[in-house]
KOLRORO-582948 format. One line per 8 residues: number of its first residue (from 1); for each residue x, y, z of C-alpha. Coordinates in steps of 0.1 Angstrom, whole numbers. Each point is the difference from the previous one (the first is absolute). Example, Ala and Ser with C-alpha at 12.3 -4.5 7.8 and 13.67 -1.06 7.14 Angstrom:
BEGIN
1	123 -45 78 | 14 34 -7;
END
This chain:
BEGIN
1	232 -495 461 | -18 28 8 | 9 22 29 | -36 0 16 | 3 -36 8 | -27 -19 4 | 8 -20 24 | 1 26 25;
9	-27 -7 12 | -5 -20 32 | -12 -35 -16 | 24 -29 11 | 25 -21 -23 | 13 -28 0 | 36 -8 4 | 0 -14 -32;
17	-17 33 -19 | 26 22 21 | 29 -16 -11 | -11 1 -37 | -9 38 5 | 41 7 12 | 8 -22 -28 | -13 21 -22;
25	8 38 12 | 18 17 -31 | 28 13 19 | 11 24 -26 | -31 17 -2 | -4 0 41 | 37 20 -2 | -6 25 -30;
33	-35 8 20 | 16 4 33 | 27 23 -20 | -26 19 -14 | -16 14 28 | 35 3 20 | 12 23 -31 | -32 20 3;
41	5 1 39 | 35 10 -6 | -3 29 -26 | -33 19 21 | 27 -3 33 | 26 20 -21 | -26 26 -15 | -15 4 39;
49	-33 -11 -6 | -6 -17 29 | -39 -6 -7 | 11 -20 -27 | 24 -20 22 | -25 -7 23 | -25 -13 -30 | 26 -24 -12;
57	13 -11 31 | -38 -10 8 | -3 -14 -34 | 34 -22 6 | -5 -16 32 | -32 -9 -11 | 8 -17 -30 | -5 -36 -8;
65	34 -2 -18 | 20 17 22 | -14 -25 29 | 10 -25 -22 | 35 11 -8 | 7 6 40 | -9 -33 10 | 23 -13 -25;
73	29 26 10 | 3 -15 40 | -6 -39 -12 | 24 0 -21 | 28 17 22 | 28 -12 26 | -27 4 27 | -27 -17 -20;
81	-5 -29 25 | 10 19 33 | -32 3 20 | -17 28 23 | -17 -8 31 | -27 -17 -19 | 24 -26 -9 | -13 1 -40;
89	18 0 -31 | -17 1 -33 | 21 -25 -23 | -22 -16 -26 | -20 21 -23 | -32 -12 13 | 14 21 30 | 16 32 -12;
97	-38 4 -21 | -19 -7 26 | 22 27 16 | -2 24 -27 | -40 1 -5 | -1 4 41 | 29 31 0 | -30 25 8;
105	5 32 17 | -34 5 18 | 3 -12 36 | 35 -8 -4 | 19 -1 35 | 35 -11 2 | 12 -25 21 | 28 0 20;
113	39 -6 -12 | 21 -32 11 | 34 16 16 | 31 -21 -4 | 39 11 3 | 23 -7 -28 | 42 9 3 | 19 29 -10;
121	35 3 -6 | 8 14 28 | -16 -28 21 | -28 19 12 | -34 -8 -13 | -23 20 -20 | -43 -12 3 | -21 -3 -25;
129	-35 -2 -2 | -24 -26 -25 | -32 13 -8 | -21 -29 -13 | 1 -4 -36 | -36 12 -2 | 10 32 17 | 36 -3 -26;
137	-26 -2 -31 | -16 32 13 | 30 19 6 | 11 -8 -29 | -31 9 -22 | 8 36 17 | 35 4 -6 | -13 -2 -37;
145	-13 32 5 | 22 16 25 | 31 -9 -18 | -4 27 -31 | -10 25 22 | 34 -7 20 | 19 4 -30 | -13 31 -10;
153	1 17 26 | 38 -18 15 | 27 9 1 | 25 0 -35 | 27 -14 18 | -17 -27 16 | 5 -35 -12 | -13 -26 28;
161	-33 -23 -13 | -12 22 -26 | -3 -13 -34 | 26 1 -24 | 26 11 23 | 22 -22 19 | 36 3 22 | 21 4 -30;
169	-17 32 -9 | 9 11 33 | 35 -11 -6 | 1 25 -32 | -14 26 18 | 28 -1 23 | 24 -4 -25 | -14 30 -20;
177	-2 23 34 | 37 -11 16 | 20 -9 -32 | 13 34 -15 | 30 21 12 | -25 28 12 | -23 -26 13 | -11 4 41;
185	25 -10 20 | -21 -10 29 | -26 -25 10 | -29 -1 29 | -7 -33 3 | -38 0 9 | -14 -31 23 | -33 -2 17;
193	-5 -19 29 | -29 -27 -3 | -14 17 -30 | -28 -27 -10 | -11 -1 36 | 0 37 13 | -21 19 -26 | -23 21 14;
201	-41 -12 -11 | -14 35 7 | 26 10 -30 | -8 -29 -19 | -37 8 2 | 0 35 -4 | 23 -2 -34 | -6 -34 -16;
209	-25 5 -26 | -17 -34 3 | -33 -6 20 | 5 3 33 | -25 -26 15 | 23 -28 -22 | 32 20 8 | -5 -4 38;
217	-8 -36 -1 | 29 -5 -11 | 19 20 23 | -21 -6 28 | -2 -41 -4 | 21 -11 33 | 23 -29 0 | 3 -28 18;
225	31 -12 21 | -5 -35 10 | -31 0 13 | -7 34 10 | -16 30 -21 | 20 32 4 | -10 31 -22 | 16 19 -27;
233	6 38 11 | 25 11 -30 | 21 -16 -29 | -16 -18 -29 | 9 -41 1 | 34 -12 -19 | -19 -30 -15 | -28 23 -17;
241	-4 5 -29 | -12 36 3 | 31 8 25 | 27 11 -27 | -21 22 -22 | -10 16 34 | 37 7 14 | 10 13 -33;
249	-32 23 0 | 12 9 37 | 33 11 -10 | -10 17 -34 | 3 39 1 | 36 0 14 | 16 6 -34 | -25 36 2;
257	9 10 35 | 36 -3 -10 | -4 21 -36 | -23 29 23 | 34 8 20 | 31 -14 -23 | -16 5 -36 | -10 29 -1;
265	-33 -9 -18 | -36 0 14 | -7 -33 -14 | 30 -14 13 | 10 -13 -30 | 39 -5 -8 | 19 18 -27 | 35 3 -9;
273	-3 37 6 | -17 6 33 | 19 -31 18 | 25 16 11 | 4 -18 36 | 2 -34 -22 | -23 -18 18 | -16 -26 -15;
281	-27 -27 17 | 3 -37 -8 | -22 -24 15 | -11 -39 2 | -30 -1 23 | 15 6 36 | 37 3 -11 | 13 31 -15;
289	31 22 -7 | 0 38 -2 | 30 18 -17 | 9 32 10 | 32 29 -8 | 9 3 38 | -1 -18 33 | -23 26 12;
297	-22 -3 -27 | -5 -36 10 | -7 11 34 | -28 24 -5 | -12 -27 -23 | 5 -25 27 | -23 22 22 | -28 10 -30;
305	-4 -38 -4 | -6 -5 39 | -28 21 -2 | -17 -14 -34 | 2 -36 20 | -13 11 33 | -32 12 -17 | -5 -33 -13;
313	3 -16 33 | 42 -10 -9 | 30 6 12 | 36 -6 -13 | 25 -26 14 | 31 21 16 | 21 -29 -2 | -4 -9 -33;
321	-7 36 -16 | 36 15 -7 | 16 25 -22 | 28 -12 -22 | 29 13 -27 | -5 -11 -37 | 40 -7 9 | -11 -28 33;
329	-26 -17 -18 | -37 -11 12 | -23 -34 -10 | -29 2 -19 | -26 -33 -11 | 29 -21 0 | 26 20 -20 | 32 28 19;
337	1 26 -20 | 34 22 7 | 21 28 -19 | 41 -7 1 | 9 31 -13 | -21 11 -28 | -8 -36 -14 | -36 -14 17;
345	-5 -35 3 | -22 -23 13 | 0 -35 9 | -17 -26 21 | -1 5 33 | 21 -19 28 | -32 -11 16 | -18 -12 -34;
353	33 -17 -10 | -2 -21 34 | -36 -6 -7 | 5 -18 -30 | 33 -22 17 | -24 -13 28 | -27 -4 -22 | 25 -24 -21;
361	17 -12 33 | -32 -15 18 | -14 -19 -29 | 35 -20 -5 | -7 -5 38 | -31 -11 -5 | 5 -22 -33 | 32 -16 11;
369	-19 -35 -8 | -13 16 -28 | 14 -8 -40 | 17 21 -22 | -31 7 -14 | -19 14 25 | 25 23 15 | 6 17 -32;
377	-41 -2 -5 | -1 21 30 | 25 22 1 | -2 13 -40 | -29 18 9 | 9 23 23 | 32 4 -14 | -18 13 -31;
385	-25 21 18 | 29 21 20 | 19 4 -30 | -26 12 -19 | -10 25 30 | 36 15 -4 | 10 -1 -33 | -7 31 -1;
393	33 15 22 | 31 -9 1 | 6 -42 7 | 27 -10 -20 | 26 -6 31 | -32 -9 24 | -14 -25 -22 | 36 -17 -7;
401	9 -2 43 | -38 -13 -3 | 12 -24 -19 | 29 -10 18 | -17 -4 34 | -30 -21 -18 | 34 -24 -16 | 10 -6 35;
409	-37 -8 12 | 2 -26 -29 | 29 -11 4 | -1 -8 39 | -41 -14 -5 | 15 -28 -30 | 32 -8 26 | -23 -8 30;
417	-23 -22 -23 | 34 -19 -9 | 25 4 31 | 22 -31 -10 | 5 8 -37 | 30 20 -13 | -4 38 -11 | 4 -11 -37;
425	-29 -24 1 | -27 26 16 | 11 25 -24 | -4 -24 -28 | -36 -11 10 | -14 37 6 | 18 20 -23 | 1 1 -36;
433	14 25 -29 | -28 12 -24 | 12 16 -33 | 37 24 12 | -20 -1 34 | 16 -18 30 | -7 -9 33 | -38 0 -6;
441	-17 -17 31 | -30 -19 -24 | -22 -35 -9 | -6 -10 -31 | -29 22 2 | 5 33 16 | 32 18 12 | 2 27 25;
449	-8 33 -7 | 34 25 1 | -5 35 11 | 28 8 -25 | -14 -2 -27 | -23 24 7 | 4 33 -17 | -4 31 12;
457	-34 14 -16 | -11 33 -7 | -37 13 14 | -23 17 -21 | -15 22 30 | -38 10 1 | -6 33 -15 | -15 14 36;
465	-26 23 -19 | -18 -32 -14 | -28 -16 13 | -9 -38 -1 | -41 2 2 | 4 32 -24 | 34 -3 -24 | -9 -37 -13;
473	18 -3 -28 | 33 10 14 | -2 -26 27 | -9 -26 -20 | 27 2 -20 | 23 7 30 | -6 -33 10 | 5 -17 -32;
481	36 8 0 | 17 -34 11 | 36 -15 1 | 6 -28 -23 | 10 -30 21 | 32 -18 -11 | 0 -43 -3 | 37 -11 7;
489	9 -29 -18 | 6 -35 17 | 29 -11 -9 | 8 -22 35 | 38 -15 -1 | 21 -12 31 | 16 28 16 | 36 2 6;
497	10 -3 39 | 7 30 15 | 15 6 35 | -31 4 21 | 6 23 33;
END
């Protein structure tokens, strides 16, 4: 496959010749293509050459193989059959080729974004905007080229949707900033009200390196709420595609207005020697931490960041921006990360622990007809995935009163399916021994996962001077380190009758 395709061109095909031509795409040559010019894209950015930049970026976003490859990036995620005012979806690969071959820049006008509500925590509710998956594809084919640009020129210490990084590097960096005896003993805990949604688009315009005419078709697209058609004056939309890369290129340069005043350094760039006020940036998209030696120190720093934000059209959240003691403890992506004494340790947090409970609670609510099988079929899962997330702190005791709250849940789910028989009999017909295991609520087939046995692991943290679309080699075997999975024998025997509470 050649990357002048030729069918290009404007001749029709039929369904039948369109779904033979996605059939046939040779994805690994579409991705090392798209890598390619990304690399390329990526290593002019960090010389400067911006002429070259341009050049690629042209040559990207016009590419037959990158259209290709961003068609297939939004049909094939969560969203993949949410629709946009247009009410399409491309599902079959008739579709998505057909929407590949037509994913033209000329003429291209966006159209406008479907606004719905979804719930936060708190019980307020945060909107989000659906471009149609035409206008996805697009933004999509541009984040391509936007996103080694951003990485070049970001932040170090920022680890929100940018490749090869992820929370748990963020964890580490805390760790390594908060953990020593000498470590800062304070924290400016750093929120930003309505980030996605306030960004200014005269900033975005005038510093986004990306052509302008798409850029503000994006920005400018409208949205509709019900039946009305109300503009789009700032923020970028939480259900684009473009959105993240944008906020993160928004924030970047925060880590070199702190090093001009704190490091000492013209380039702003941290070193043992010149750090003398111990303050160190960390940062995952909108949420970050700053360290600093005193409580004024995070005050001025409190101030310095009011003023990055305001030129960028945002503003900080007084209620939820505060400044804390090591000693008191803050949250962080899930985790609390707290000092008692000289020791540092962190753990989930309260509000991720009760996460998980209700998560487990409402599907025995909703499965109380249910079998064995499919409560533990659902709930396995998730149990998995949150362990997995914080295995990376301290969970021994969380995982075990986990546990013991997830017992109970069992326990009173299998004595409302039986009311009238005796404690002994329910236990006997839901729980089982496997090998010196007891008490394992299981089928014949599966048993429910235990958070217990789940070991804390140690994280191998990304080396912050690497890059993805530049330092290959050491990603790629990054992410061929894996934990062997252990098989636990199935030995299933009648358990003895314990005193059920």
């Amino acid at each position: 496959m050649n990357e002048r395709h030729p069918e290009m061109n404007n001749t029709a095909l039929s369904y039948k010749e369109l779904t033979a031509q996605w059939n046939a795409i040779d994805w690994p040559r579409v991705e090392n293509s798209v890598n390619n010019l990304q690399g390329r894209i990526a290593r002019a950015a960090k010389e400067e050459n911006w002429s070259d930049v341009s050049r690629l970026t042209r040559l990207l976003t016009r590419s037959y193989y990158a259209r290709l490859l961003a068609v297939r990036q939004v049909t094939s995620n969560k969203g993949k059959a949410t629709p946009g005012v247009d009410n399409t979806v491309w599902m079959t690969p008739a579709e998505k080729m057909q929407g590949a071959l037509t994913l033209t820049i000329r003429g291209y006008r966006a159209q406008p974004l479907v606004r719905t509500f979804i719930p936060k925590k708190n019980g307020k509710f945060r909107p989000l905007s659906i471009p149609t998956i035409r206008d996805r594809s697009m933004q999509a084919l541009f984040n391509m080229a936007l996103a080694p640009i951003e990485y070049v020129t970001g932040d170090r210490s920022s680890f929100g949707f940018r490749k090869g990084r992820s929370q748990h590097d963020a964890c580490n960096q805390i760790r390594i900033c908060l953990s020593r005896r000498c470590s800062a003993p304070w924290v400016l805990e750093a929120d930003i009200r309505a980030c996605f949604d306030m960004i200014s688009h005269d900033w975005l315009l005038q510093n986004i390196p990306m052509k302008k005419s798409i850029l503000k078709q994006f920005l400018k697209a409208g949205f509709m709420e019900g039946s009305q058609l109300l503009p789009t004056d700032s923020g970028t939309p939480q259900g684009g595609v473009l959105s993240p890369t944008l906020a993160n290129m928004v924030l970047n340069g925060l880590e070199r207005v702190l090093g001009m005043t704190f490091y000492s350094t013209k380039s702003g760039t941290i070193t043992k020697a010149k750090n003398r006020h111990k303050v160190n940036l960390i940062r995952y998209a909108d949420d970050m931490i700053i360290t600093a030696d005193t409580k004024e120190t995070a005050e001025n720093i409190k101030q310095m960041l009011i003023e990055f934000l305001r030129e960028r059209g945002l503003e900080l959240s007084e209620e939820k921006t505060l400044i804390t003691h090591i000693s008191d403890g803050f949250s962080f992506l899930g985790w609390t990360f707290r000092k008692f004494g000289d020791k540092f340790k962190a753990q989930p947090s309260k509000g991720s622990v009760q996460s998980i409970v209700d998560k487990v609670h409402k599907i025995f609510r909703k499965g109380r007809s249910w079998t064995q099988d499919g409560i533990i079929r659902e709930i396995n899962p998730i149990l998995r995935g949150w362990s997995n997330y914080h295995s990376i702190v301290s969970v021994s005791r969380t995982f075990s009163k986990i546990d013991n709250t997830i017992f109970n849940m069992c326990y009173a789910w299998a004595k409302r399916r039986h009311p009238k028989e005796s404690k002994t009999k329910v236990v006997r017909k839901y729980w089982y021994q496997i090998g010196s295991r007891k008490w394992v609520f299981s089928t014949e087939s599966q048993e429910l996962f235990l958070l217990s046995k789940v070991k804390c692991r140690t994280y191998c943290m990304v080396q912050l001077d690497k890059n993805p679309y530049i330092d290959i080699d050491y990603f790629e075997k990054r992410s061929q380190k894996t934990t062997p999975r252990r098989r636990l024998s199935r030995n299933f025997s009648s358990l003895p009758v314990a005193h059920v509470g």
